[in-house]
SEZAPA-409031 format. One line per field, with one value per residue (C-alpha): residue number from 1; residue in one letter; x, y, z. Coordinates in pm, 1 decimal, decimal comma. Layout:
REM residues N
n: [NUM  ...]
res: [A  ...]
east: [X  ...]
north: [Y  ...]
up: [Z  ...]
END
This chain:
REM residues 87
n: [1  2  3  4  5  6  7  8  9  10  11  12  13  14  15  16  17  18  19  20  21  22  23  24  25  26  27  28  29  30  31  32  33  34  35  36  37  38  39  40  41  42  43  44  45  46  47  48  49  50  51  52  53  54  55  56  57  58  59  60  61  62  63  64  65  66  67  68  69  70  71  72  73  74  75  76  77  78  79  80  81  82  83  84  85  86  87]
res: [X  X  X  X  X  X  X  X  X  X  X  X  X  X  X  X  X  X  X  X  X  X  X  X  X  X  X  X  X  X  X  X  X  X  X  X  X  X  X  X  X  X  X  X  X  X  X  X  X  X  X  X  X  X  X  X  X  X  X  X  X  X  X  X  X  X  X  X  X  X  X  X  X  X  X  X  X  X  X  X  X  X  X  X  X  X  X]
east: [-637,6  -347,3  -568,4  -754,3  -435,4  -329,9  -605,5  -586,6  -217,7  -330,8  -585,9  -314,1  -88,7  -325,5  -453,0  -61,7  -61,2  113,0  -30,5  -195,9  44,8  156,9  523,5  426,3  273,4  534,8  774,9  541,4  551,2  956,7  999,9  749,5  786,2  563,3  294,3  14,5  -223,0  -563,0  -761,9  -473,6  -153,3  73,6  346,3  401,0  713,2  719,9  1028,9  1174,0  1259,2  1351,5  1218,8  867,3  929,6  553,3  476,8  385,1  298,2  443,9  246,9  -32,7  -293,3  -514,6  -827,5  -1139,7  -1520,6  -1673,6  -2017,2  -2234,8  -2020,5  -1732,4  -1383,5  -1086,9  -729,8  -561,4  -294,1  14,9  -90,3  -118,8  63,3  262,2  592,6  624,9  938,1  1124,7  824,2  931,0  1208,5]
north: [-213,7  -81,7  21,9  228,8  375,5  485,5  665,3  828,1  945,4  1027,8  1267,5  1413,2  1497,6  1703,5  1869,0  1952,1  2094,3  1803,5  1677,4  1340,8  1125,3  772,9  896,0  1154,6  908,4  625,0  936,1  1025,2  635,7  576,4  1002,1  1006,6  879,3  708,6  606,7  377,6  127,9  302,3  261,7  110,1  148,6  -105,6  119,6  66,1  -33,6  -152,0  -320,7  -361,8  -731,9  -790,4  -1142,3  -967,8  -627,8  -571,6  -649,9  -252,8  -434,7  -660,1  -607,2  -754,0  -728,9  -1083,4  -926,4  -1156,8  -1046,9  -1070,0  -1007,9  -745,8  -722,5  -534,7  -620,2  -617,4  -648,0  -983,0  -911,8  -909,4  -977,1  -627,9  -569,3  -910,5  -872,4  -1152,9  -1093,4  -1287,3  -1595,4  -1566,4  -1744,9]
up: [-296,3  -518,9  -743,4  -503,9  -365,2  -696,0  -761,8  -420,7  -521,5  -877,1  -707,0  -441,8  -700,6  -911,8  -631,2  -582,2  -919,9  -1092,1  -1465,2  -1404,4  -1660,1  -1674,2  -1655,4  -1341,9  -1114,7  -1203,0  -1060,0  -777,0  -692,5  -717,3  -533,0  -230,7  100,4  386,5  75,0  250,4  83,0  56,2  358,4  553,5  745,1  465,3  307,0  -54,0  -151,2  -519,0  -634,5  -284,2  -364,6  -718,0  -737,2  -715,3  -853,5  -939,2  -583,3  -388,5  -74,6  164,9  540,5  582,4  902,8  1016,4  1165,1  1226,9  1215,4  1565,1  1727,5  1601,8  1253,5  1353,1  1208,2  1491,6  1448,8  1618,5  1901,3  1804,7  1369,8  1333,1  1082,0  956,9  684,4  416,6  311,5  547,9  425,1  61,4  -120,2]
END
């Protein structure tokens, strides 16, 4: 997925005008605000414990497959932290 994100915000900020560079988007990734995995609703937040510091996402969402192949989200494991699960 973070991959896929950073190609979406690669593409946003040429379409803003900004040269697509290594240096840029590490700038666009440590400047912008509310940044969301691609596809989802996880903010990235790279760095925001230093014992992971290449880690961009922390929120994760359980979901299960049911009848007729549609995904749903589980009550109340929406959208579940792991930092308060790592040491």
């Amino acid at each position: 997925m973070t991959a896929m994100s950073l190609a979406d915000y690669s593409n946003k900020m040429v379409s803003e005008g900004t040269p697509m560079t290594a240096k840029a988007l590490y700038t666009y990734l440590g400047t912008s605000k509310d940044l969301k995995l691609f596809g989802g609703a996880a903010p990235i937040e790279c760095g925001a414990l230093a014992a992971y510091s290449s880690v961009c996402s922390y929120i994760f969402p359980f979901a299960e497959y049911v009848a007729g192949g549609k995904v749903i989200d589980l009550k109340g494991f929406e959208a579940v932290s792991s930092k308060d699960l790592l040491p």
